[in-house]
N, C-alpha and C positions, 0 to 999 in steps of 0.2 A: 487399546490398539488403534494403528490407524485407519484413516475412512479414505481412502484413496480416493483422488475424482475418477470421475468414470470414463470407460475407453477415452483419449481423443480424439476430437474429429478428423479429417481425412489434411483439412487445411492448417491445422495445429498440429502434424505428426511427431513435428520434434520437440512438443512435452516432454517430460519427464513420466516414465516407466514406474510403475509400482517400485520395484528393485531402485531404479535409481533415488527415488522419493528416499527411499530405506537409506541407503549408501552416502546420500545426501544430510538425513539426518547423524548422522556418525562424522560423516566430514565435520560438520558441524561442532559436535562435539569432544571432536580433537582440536580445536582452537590452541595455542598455547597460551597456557595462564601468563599473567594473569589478567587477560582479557575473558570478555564474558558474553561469548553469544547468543543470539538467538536459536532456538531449535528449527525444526523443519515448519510446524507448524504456524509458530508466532511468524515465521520468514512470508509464508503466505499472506497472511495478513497486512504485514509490511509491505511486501509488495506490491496488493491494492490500494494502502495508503500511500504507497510513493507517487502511483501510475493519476489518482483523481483530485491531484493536488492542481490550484488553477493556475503552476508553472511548472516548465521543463525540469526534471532534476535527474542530468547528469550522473550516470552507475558508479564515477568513477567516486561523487558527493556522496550519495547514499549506502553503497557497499562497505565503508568501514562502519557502520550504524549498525550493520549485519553481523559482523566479526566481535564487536562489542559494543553492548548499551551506549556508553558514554561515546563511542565515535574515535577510539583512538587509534590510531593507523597501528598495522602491523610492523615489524621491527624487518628491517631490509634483508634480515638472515633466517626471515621463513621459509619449509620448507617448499623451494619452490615448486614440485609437484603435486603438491596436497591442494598450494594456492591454487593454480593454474586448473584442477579439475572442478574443485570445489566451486571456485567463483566463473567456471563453464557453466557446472548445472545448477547456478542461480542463475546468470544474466538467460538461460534457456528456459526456466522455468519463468521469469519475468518478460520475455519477449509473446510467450504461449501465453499468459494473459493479457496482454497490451493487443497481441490479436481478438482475443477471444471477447473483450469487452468491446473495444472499438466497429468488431464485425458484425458480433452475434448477440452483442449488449447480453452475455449472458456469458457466465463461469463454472468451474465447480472446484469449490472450495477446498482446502486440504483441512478437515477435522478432525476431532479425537472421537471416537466413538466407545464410551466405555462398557465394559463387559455387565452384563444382567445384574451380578451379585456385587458392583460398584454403589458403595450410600451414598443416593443421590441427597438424602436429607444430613443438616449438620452431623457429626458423628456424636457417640454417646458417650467420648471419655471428658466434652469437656469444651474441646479444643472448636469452640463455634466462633469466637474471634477470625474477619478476616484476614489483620495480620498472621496469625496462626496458621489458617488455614483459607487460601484465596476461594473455595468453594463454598466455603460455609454461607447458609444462606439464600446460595443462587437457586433459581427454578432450575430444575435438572435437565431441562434445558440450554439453561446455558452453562451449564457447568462444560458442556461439551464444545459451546462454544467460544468460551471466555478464551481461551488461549489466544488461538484465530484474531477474537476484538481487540485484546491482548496487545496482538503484532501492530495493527490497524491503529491504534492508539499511540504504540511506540512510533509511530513512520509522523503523527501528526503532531507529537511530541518535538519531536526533530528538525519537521518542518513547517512550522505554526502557519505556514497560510490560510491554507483550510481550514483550518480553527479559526481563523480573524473575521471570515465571511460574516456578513450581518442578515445574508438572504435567507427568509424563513425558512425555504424550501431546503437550503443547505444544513440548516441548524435542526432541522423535522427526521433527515437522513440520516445523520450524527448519529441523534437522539435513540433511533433505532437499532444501532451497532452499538453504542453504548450500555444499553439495556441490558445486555450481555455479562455487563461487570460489573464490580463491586460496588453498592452507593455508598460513596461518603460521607455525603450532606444531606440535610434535609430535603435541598431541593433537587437533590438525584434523586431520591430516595420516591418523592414524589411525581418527578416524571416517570418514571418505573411505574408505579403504580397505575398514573393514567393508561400507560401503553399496556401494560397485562389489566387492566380494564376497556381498552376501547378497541384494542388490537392483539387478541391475547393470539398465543403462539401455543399448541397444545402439544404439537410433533417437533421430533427432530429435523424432519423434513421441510416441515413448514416456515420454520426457523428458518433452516438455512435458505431455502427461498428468499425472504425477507432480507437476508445480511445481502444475498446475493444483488436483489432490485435497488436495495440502498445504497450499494457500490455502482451499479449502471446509474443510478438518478446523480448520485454526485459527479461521477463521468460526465453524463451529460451537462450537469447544470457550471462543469467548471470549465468545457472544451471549449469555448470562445475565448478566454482568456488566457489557456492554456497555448494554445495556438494561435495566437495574438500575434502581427505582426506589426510592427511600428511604422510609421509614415517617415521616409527621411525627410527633414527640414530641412530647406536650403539657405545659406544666408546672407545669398544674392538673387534678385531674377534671374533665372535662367536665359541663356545668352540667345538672342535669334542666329539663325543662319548666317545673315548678310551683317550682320552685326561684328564690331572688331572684336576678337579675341581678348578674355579677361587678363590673356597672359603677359599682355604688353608685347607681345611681338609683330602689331603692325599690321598682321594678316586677317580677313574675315576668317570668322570664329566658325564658317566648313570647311576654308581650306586648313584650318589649323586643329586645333584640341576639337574641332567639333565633327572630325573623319569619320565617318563610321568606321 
């Protein structure tokens, strides 16, 4: 089932509702094939991966990424009240964290929280391949929150900045949402191990803290760039006062182009 965040604050009212969370994953999954979207949860995850990328990206660039993996626009004879609600309670559910990180440098996550009598360990018929089965394997902690990293992966997938970073500090917070998922290679396989040896994660709780700190530290550590703004160049001196007008007309350049 799912793990709803919890109330929102007073200054975040317009979150997303338990019920809407629900309503939203069903939008969701009325996509018309054959596109193929994200669920509610993986969506959360993308979200944060959209928001601590170190540039602006435009809802209007990342919202087909939502609707289908591969990014392909929807067909101009969707229905348009499904669209219209639907991509309401994402760009609502994406504004309530772009708040919530930037204010409170602190979120709560949309997880999966699986029922007591969920095999958290590989199953017994076999099927412990992660292609088979994406849980097999994982600390049963992150089985719950592999989706979530999941979404968070797909958003950096998409838009490789935040993966280009060569700053330790950025590649150390990765490293930690990563952890989360399947290793590939050996040298996943090995950072894994150092971090459930140096930094083990015992609770669900504790975990999601963690996903949570590693999305504010990338927040922080990409907001200069993110919010960058460039210097215009000029490709003349700037004209003085009493100086003639660049426009050729004869006049000093305050009674002319230089008016307030």
């Amino acid at each position: 089932m799912f793990k709803p965040p919890s109330p929102p604050a007073k200054h975040i009212s317009r979150d997303l509702t338990d019920a809407e969370f629900s309503e939203l994953d069903d939008l969701l999954a009325a996509t018309p094939e054959p596109f193929e979207p994200v669920d509610v949860v993986m969506l959360d995850g993308f979200l944060c991966g959209v928001l601590v990328q170190p540039v602006l990206i435009e809802s209007a660039t990342w919202l087909p990424h939502v609707f289908d993996f591969d990014g392909r626009p929807l067909p101009d004879d969707v229905d348009a009240t499904w669209l219209e609600r639907t991509t309401g309670l994402i760009l609502r559910r994406h504004a309530a964290l772009t708040r919530a990180i930037a204010e409170d440098g602190w979120f709560d996550p949309l997880v999966l929280e699986f029922d007591e009598d969920h095999p958290a360990d590989p199953p017994a018929d076999g099927a412990t391949d992660a292609k088979e089965d994406p849980l097999a394997g994982l600390h049963p902690v992150s089985q719950s929150l592999m989706p979530w990293v999941a979404g968070f992966q797909h958003a950096t997938l998409c838009f490789p900045d935040l993966s280009e970073l060569t700053d330790d500090a950025v590649l150390s917070a990765l490293a930690r949402l990563y952890r989360h998922l399947p290793a590939e290679t050996d040298d996943e396989r090995e950072v894994v191990a150092t971090l459930d040896r140096e930094q083990p994660l015992t609770t669900l709780d504790d975990a999601i803290e963690d996903i949570v700190i590693a999305v504010a530290d990338l927040s922080d550590l990409t907001r200069k760039a993110r919010f960058k703004v460039e210097t215009v160049k000029r490709d003349a001196p700037k004209s003085g006062r009493n100086d003639p007008c660049p426009c050729g007309s004869g006049k000093k350049f305050k009674a002319c182009h230089g008016k307030a």
